[in-house]
PDBQT receptor file of N, H, CA, C and O in Angstrom, charges set to zero:
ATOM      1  N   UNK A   1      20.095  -5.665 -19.686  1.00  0.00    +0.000 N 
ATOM      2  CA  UNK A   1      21.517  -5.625 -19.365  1.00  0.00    +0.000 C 
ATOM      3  C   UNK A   1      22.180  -4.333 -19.834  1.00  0.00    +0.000 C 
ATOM      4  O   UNK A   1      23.166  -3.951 -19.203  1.00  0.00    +0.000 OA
ATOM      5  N   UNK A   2      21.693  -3.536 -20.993  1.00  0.00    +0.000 N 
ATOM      6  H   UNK A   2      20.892  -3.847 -21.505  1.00  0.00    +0.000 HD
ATOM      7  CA  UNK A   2      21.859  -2.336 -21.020  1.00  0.00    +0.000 C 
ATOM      8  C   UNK A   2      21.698  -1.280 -21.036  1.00  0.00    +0.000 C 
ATOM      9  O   UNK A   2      22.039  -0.451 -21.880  1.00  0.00    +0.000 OA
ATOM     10  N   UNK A   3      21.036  -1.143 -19.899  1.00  0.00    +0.000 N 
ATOM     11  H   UNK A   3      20.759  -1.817 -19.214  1.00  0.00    +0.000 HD
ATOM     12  CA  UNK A   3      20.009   0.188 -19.161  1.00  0.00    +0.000 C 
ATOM     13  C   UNK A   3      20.851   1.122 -19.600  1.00  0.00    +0.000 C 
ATOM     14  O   UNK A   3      20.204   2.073 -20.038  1.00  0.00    +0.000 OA
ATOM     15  N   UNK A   4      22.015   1.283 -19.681  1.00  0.00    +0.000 N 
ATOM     16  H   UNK A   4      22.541   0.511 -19.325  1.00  0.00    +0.000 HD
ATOM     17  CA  UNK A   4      23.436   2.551 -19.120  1.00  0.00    +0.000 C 
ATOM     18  C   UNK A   4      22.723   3.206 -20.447  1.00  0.00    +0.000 C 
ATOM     19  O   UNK A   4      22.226   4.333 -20.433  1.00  0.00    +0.000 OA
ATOM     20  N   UNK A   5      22.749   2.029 -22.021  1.00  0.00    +0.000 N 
ATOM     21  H   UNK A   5      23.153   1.114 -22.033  1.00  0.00    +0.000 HD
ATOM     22  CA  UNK A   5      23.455   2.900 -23.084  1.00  0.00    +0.000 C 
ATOM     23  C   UNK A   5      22.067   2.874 -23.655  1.00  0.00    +0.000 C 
ATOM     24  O   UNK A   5      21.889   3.781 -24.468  1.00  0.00    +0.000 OA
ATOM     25  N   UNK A   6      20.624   1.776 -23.379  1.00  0.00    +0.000 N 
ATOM     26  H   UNK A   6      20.769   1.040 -22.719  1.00  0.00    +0.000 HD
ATOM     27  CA  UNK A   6      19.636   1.926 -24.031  1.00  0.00    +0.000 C 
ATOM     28  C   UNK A   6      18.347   2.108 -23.256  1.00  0.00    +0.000 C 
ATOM     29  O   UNK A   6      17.666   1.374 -22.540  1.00  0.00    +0.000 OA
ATOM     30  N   UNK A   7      18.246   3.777 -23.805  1.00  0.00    +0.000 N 
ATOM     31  H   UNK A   7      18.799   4.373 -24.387  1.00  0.00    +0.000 HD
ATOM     32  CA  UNK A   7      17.606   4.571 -22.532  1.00  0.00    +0.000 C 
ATOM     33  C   UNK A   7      16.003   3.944 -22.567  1.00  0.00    +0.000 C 
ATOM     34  O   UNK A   7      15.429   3.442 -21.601  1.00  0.00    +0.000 OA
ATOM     35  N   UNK A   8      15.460   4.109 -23.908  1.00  0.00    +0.000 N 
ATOM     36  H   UNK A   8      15.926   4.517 -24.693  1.00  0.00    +0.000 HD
ATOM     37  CA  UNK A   8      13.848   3.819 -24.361  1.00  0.00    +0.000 C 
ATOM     38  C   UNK A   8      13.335   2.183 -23.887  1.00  0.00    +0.000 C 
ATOM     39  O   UNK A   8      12.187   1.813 -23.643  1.00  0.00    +0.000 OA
ATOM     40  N   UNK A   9      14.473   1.464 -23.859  1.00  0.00    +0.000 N 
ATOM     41  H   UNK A   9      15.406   1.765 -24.058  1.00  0.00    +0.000 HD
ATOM     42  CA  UNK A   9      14.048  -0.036 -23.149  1.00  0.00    +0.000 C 
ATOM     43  C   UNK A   9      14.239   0.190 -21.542  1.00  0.00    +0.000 C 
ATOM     44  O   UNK A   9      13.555  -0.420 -20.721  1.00  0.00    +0.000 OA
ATOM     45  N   UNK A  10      15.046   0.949 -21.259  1.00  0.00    +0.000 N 
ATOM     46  H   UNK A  10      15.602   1.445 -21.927  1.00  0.00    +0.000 HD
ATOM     47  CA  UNK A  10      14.863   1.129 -19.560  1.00  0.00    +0.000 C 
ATOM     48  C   UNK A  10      13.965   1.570 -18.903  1.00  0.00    +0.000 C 
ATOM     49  O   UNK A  10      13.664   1.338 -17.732  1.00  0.00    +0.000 OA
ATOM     50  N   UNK A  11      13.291   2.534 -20.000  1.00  0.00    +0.000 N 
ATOM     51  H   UNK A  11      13.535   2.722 -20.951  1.00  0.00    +0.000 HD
ATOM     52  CA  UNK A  11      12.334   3.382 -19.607  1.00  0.00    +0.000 C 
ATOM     53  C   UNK A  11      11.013   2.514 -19.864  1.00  0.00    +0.000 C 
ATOM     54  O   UNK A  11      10.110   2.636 -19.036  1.00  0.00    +0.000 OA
ATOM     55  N   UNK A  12      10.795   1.489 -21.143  1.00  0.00    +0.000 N 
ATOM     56  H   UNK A  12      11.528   1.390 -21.816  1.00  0.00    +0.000 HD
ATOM     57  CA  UNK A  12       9.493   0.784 -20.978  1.00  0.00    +0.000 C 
ATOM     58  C   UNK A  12      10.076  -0.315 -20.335  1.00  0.00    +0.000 C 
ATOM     59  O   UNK A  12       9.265  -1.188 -20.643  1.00  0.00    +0.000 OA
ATOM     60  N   UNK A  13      10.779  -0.775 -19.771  1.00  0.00    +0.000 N 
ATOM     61  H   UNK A  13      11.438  -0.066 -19.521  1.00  0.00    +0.000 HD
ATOM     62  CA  UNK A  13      10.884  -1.828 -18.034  1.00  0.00    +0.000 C 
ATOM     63  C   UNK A  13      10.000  -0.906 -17.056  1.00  0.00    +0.000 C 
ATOM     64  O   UNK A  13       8.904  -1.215 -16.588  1.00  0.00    +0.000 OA
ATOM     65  N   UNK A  14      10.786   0.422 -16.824  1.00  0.00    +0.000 N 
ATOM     66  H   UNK A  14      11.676   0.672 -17.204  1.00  0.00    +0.000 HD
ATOM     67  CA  UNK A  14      10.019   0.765 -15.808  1.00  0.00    +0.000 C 
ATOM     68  C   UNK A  14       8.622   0.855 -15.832  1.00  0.00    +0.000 C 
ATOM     69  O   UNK A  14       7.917   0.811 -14.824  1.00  0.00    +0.000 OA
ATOM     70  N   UNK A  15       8.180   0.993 -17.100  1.00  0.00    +0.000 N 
ATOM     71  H   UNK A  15       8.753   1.028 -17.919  1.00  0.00    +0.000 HD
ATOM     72  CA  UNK A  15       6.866   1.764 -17.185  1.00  0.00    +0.000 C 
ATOM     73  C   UNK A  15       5.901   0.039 -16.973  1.00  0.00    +0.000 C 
ATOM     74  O   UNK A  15       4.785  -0.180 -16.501  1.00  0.00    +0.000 OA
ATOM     75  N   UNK A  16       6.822  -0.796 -17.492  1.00  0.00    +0.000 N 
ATOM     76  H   UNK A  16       7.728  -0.619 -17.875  1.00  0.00    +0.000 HD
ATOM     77  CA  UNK A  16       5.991  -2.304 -17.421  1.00  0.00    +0.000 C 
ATOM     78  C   UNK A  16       6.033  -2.644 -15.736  1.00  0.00    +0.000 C 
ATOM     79  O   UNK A  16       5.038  -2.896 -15.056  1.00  0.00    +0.000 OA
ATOM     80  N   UNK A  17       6.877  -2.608 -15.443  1.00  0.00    +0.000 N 
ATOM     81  H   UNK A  17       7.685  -2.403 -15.995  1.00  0.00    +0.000 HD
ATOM     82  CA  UNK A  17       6.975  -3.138 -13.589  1.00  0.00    +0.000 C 
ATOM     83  C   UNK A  17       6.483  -2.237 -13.166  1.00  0.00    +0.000 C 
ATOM     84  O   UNK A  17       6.112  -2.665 -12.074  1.00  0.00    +0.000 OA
ATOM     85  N   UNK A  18       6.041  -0.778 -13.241  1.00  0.00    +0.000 N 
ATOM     86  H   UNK A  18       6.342  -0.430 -14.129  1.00  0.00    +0.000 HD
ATOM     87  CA  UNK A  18       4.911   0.084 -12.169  1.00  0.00    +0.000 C 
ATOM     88  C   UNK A  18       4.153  -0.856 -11.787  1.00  0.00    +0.000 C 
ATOM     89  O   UNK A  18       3.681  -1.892 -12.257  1.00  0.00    +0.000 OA
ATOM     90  N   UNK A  19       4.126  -0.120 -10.568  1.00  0.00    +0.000 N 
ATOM     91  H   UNK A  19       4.509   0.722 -10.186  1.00  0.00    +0.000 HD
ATOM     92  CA  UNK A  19       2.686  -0.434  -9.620  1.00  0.00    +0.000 C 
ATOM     93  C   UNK A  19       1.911   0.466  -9.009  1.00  0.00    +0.000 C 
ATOM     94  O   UNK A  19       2.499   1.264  -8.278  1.00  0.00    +0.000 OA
ATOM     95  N   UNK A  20       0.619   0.566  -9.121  1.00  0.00    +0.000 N 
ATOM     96  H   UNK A  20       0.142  -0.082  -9.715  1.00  0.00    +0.000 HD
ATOM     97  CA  UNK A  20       0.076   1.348  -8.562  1.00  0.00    +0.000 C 
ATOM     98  C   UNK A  20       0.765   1.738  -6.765  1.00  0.00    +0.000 C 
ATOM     99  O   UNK A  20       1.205   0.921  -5.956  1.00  0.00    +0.000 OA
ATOM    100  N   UNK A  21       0.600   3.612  -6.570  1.00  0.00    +0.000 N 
ATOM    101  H   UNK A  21       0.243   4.276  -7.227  1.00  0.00    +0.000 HD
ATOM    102  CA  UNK A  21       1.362   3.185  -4.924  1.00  0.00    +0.000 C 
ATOM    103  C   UNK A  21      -0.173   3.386  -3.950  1.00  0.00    +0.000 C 
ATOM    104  O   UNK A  21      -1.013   4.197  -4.340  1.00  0.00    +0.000 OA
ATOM    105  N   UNK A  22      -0.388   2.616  -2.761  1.00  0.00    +0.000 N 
ATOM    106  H   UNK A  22       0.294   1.958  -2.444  1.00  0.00    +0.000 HD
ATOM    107  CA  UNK A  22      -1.150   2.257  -2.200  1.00  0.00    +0.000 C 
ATOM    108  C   UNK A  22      -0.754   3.150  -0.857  1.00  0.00    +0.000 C 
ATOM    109  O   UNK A  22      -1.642   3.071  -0.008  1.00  0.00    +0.000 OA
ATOM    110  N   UNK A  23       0.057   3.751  -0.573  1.00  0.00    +0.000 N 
ATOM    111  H   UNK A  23       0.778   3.816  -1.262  1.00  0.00    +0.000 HD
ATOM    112  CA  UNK A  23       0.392   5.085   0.530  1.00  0.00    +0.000 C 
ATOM    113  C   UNK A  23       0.708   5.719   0.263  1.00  0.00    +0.000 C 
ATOM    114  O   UNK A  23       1.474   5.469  -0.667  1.00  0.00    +0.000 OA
ATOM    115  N   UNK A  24       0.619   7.062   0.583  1.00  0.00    +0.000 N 
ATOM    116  H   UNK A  24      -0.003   7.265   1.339  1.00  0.00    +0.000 HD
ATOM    117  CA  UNK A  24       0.908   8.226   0.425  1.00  0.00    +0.000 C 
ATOM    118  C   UNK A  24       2.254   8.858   1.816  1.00  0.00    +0.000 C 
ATOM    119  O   UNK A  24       2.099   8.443   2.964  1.00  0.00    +0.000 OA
ATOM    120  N   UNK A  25       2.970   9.437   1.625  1.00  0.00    +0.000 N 
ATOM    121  H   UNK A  25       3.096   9.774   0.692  1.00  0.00    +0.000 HD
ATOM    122  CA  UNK A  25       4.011  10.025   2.509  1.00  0.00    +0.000 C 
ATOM    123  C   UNK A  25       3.077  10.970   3.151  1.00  0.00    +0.000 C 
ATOM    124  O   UNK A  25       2.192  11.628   2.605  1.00  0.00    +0.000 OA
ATOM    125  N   UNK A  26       3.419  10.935   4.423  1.00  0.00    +0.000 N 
ATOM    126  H   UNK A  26       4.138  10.400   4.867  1.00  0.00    +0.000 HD
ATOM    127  CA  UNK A  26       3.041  12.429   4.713  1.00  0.00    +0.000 C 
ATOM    128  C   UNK A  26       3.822  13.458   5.919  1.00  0.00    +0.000 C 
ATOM    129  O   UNK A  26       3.697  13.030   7.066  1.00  0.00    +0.000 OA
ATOM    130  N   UNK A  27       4.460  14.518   5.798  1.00  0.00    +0.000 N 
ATOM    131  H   UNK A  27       4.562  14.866   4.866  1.00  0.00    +0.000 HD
ATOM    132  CA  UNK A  27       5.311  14.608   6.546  1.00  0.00    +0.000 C 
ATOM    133  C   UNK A  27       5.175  15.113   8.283  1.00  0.00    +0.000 C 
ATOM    134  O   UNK A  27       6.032  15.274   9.152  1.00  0.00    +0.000 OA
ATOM    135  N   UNK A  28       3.668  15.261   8.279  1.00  0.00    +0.000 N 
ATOM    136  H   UNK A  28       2.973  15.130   7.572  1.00  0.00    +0.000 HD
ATOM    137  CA  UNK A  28       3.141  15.488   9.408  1.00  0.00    +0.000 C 
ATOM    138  C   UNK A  28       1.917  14.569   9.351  1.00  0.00    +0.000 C 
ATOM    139  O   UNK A  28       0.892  14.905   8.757  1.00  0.00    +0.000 OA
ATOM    140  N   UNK A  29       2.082  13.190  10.100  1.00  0.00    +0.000 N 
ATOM    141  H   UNK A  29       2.914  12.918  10.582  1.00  0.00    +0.000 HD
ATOM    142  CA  UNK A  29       0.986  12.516   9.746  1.00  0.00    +0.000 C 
ATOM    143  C   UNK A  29      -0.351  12.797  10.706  1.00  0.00    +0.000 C 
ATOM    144  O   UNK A  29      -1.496  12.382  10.526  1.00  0.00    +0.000 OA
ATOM    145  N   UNK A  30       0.066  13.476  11.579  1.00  0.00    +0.000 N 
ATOM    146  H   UNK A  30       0.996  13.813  11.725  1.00  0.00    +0.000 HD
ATOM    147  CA  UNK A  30      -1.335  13.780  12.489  1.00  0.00    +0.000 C 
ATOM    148  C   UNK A  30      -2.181  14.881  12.264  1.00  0.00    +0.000 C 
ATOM    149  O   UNK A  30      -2.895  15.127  13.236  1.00  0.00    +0.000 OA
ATOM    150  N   UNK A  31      -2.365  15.792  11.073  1.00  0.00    +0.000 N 
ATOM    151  H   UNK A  31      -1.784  15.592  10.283  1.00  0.00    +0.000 HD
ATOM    152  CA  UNK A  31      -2.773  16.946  10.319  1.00  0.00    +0.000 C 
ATOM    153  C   UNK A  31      -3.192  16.574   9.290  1.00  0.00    +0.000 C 
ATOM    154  O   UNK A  31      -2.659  15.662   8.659  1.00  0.00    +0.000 OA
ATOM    155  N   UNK A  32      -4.589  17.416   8.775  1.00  0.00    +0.000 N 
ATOM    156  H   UNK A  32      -5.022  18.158   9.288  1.00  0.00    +0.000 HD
ATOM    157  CA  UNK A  32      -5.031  17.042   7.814  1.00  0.00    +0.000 C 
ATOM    158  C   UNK A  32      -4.263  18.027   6.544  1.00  0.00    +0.000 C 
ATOM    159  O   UNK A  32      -3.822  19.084   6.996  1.00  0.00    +0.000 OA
ATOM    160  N   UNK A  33      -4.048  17.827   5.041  1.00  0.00    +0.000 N 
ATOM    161  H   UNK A  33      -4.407  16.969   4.674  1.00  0.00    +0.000 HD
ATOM    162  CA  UNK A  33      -3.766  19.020   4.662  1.00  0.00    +0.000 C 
ATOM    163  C   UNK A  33      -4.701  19.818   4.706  1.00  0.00    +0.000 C 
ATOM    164  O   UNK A  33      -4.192  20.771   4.116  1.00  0.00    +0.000 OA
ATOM    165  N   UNK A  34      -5.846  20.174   5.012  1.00  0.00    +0.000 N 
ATOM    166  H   UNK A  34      -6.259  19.400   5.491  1.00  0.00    +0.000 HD
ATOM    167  CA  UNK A  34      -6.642  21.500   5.172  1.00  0.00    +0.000 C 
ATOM    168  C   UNK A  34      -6.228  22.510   6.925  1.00  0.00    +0.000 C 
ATOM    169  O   UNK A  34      -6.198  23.736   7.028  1.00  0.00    +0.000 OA
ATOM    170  N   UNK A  35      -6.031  21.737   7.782  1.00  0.00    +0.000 N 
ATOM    171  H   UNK A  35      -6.055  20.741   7.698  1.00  0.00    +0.000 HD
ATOM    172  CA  UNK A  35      -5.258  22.143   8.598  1.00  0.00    +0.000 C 
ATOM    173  C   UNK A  35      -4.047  22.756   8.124  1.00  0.00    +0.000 C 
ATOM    174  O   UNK A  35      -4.024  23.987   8.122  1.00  0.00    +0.000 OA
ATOM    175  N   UNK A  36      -3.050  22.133   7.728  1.00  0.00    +0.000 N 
ATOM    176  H   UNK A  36      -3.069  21.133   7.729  1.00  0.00    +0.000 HD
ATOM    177  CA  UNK A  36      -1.879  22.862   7.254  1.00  0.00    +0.000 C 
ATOM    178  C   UNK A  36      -1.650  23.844   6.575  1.00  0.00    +0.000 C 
ATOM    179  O   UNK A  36      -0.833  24.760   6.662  1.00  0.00    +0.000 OA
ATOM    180  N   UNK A  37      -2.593  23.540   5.744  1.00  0.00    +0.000 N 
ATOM    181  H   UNK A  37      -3.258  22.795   5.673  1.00  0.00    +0.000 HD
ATOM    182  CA  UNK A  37      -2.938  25.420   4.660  1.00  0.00    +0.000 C 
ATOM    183  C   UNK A  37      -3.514  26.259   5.682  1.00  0.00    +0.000 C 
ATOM    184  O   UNK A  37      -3.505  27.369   5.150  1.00  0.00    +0.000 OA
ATOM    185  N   UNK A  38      -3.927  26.366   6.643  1.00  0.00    +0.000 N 
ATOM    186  H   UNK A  38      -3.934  25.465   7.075  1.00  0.00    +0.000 HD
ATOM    187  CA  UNK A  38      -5.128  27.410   7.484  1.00  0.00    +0.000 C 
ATOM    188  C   UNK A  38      -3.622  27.448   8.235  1.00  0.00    +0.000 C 
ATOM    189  O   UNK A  38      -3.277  28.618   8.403  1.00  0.00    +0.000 OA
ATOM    190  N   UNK A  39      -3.015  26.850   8.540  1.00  0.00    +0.000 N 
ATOM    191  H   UNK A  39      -3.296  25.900   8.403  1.00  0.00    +0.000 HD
ATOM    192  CA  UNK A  39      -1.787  27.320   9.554  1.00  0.00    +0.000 C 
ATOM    193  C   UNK A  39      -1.010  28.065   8.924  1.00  0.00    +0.000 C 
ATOM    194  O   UNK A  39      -0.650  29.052   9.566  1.00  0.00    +0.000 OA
ATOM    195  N   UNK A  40      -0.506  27.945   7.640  1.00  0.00    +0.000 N 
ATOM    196  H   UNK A  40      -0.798  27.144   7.119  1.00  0.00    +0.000 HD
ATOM    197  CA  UNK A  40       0.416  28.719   6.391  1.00  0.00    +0.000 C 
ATOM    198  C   UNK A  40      -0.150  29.753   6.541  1.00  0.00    +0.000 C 
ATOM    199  O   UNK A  40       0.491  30.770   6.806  1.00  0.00    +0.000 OA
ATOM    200  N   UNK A  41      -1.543  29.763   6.408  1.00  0.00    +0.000 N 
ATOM    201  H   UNK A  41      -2.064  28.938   6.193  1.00  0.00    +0.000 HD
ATOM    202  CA  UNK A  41      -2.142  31.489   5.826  1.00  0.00    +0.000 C 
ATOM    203  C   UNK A  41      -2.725  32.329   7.173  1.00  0.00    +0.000 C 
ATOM    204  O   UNK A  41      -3.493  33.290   7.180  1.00  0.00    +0.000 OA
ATOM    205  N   UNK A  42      -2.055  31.589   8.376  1.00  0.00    +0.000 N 
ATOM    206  H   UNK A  42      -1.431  30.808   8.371  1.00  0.00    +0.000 HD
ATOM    207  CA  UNK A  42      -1.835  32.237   9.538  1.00  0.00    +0.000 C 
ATOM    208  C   UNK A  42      -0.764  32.572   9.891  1.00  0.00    +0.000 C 
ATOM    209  O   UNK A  42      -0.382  33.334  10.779  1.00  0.00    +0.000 OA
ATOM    210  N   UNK A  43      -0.231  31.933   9.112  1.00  0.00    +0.000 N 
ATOM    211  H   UNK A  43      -0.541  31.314   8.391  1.00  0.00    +0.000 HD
ATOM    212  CA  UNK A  43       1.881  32.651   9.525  1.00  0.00    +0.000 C 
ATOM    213  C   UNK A  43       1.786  33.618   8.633  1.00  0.00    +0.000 C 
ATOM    214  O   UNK A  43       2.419  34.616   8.978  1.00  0.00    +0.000 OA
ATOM    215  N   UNK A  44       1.221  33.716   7.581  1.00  0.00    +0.000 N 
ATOM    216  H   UNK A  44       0.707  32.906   7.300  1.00  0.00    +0.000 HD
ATOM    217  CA  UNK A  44       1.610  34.309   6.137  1.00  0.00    +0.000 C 
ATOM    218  C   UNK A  44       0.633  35.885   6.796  1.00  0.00    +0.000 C 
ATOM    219  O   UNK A  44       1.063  37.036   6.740  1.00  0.00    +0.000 OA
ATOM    220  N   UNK A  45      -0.360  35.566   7.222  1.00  0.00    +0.000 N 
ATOM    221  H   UNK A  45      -0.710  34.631   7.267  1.00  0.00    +0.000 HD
ATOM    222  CA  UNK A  45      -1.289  36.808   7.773  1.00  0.00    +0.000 C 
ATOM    223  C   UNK A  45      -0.028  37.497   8.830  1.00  0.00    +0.000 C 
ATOM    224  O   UNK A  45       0.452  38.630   8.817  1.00  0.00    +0.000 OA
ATOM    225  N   UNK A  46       0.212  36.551   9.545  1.00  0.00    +0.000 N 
ATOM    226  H   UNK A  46      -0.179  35.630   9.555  1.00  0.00    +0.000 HD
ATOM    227  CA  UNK A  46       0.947  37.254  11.301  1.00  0.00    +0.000 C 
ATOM    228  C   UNK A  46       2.353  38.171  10.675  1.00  0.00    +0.000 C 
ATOM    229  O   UNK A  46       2.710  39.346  10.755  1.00  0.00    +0.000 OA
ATOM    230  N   UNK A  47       2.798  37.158  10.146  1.00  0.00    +0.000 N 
ATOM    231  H   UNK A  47       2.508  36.203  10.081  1.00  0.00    +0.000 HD
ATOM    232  CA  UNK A  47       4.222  37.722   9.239  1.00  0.00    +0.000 C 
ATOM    233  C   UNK A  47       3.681  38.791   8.566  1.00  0.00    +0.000 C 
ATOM    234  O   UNK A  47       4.664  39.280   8.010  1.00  0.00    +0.000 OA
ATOM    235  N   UNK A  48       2.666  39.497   8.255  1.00  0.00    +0.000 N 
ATOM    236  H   UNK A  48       1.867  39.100   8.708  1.00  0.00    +0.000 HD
ATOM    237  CA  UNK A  48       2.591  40.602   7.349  1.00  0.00    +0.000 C 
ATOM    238  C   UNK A  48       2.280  41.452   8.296  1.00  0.00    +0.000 C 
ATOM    239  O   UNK A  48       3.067  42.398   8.245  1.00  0.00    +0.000 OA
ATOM    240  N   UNK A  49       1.254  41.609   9.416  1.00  0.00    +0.000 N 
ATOM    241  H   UNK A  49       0.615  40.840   9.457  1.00  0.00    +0.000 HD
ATOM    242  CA  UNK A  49       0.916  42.117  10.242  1.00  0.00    +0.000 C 
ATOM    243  C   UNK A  49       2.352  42.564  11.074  1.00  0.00    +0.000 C 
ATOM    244  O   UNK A  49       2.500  43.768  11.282  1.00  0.00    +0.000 OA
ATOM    245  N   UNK A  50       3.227  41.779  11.470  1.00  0.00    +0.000 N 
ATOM    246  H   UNK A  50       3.107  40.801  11.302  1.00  0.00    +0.000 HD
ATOM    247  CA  UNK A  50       4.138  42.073  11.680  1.00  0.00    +0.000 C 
ATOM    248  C   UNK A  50       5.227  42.928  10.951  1.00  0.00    +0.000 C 
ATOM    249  O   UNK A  50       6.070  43.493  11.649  1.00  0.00    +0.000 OA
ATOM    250  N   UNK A  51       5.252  43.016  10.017  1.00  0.00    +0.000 N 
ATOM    251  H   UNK A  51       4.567  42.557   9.450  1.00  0.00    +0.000 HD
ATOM    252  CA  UNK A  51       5.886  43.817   8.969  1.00  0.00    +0.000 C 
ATOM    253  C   UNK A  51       5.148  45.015   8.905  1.00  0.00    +0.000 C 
ATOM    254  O   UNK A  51       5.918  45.953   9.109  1.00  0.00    +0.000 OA
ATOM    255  N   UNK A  52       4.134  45.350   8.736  1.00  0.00    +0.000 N 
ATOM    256  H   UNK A  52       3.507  44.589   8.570  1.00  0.00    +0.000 HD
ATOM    257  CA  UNK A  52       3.491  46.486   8.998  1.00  0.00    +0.000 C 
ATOM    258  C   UNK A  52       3.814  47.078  10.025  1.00  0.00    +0.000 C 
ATOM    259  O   UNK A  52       3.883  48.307  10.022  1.00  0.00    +0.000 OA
ATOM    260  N   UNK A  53       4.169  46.116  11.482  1.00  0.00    +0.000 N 
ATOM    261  H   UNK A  53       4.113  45.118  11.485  1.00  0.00    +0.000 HD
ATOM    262  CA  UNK A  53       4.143  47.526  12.315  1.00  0.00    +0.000 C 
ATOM    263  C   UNK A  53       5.456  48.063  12.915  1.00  0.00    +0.000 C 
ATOM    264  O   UNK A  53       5.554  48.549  14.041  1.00  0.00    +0.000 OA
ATOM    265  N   UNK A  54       6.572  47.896  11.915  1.00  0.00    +0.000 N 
ATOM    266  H   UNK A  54       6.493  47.501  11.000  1.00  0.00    +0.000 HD
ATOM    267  CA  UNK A  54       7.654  48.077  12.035  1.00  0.00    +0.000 C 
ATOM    268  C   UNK A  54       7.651  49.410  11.085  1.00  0.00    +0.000 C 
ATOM    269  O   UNK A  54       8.696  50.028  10.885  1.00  0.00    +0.000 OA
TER     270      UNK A  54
């Protein structure tokens, strides 16, 4: 009842009611992240290449 003023009991509630999480977010779900890094360090390549030939 007094989460507001007693921080160390709010904090072992939370830590007692965890639950393991069983999904993960993902914000492009049809990509693997190894795809997504190889696409980064193809913008990151093009974008420099491009800067060079200015």
């Amino acid at each position: 009842m007094d989460w507001k003023t007693n921080t160390p009991a709010f904090i072992k509630f939370l830590r007692d009611h965890q639950c393991p999480s069983f999904l993960e977010y993902g914000e492009y779900p049809y990509f693997t992240s190894d795809e997504i890094k190889k696409a980064l360090k193809i913008k990151a390549a093009l974008s420099e290449m491009l800067e060079q030939m200015q």
